[in-house]
C-alpha positions in Angstrom: 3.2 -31.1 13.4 2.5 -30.9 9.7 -1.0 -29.8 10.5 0.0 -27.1 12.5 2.5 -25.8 10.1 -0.7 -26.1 7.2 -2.8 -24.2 9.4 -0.3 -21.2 10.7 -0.2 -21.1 6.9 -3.6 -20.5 6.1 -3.6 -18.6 8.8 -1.3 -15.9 8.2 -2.3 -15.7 4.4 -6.1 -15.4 5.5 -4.6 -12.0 7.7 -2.9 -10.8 4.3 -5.6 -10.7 2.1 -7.6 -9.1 4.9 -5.3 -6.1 5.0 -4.5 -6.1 1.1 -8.5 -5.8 0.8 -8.5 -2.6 2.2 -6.1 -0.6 0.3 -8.2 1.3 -2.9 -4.9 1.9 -5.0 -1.0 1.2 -5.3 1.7 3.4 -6.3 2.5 1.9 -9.6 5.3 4.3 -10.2 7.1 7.5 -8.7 10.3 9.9 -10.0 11.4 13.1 -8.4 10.2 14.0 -5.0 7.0 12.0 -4.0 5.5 12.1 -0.4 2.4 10.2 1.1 0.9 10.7 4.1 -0.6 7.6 5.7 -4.1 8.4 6.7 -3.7 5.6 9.8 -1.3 6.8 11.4 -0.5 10.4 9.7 2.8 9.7 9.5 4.8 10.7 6.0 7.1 8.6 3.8 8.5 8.4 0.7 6.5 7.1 -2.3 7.8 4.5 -3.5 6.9 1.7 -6.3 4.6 -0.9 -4.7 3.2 1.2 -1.8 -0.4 0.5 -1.2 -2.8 3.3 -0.8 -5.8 3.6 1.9 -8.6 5.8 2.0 -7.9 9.1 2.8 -4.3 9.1 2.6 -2.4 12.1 0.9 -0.4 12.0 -2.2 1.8 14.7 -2.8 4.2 15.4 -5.3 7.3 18.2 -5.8 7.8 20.6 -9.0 10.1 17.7 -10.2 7.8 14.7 -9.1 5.6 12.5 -10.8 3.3 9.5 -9.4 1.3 7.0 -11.4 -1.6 5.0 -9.3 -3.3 2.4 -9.9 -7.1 2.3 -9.0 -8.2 -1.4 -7.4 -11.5 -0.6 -9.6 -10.1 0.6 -12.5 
């Protein structure tokens, strides 16, 4: 039983880092209005502190807005 538990452990932390790999930049911080649109699945949400970016998805900011990212490579 332990060993199962071990494994669905390493299991789902291997599937993490898999999807965490992909993503080229967070949202490090937003004020005002800030909008993304999701390049998967083109739909748009609120920018929001934390928010990993993917290739190709759309940053957009209003007169009052302001987003910081941070770059995976710097």
């Amino acid at each position: 039983m332990i060993q199962l538990v071990l494994t669905l452990c390493l299991l789902t932390t291997f599937s993490f880092a898999a999807l965490a790999q992909d993503a080229v930049a967070t949202l490090y911080s937003s004020t005002g209005v800030v909008e993304v649109t999701l390049s998967k699945s083109m739909r748009t949400t609120q920018g929001r502190e934390g928010l990993l970016l993917y290739e190709r998805d759309l940053v957009r900011t209003g007169v009052d807005g302001k987003a910081t990212i941070l770059f995976r490579d710097g």
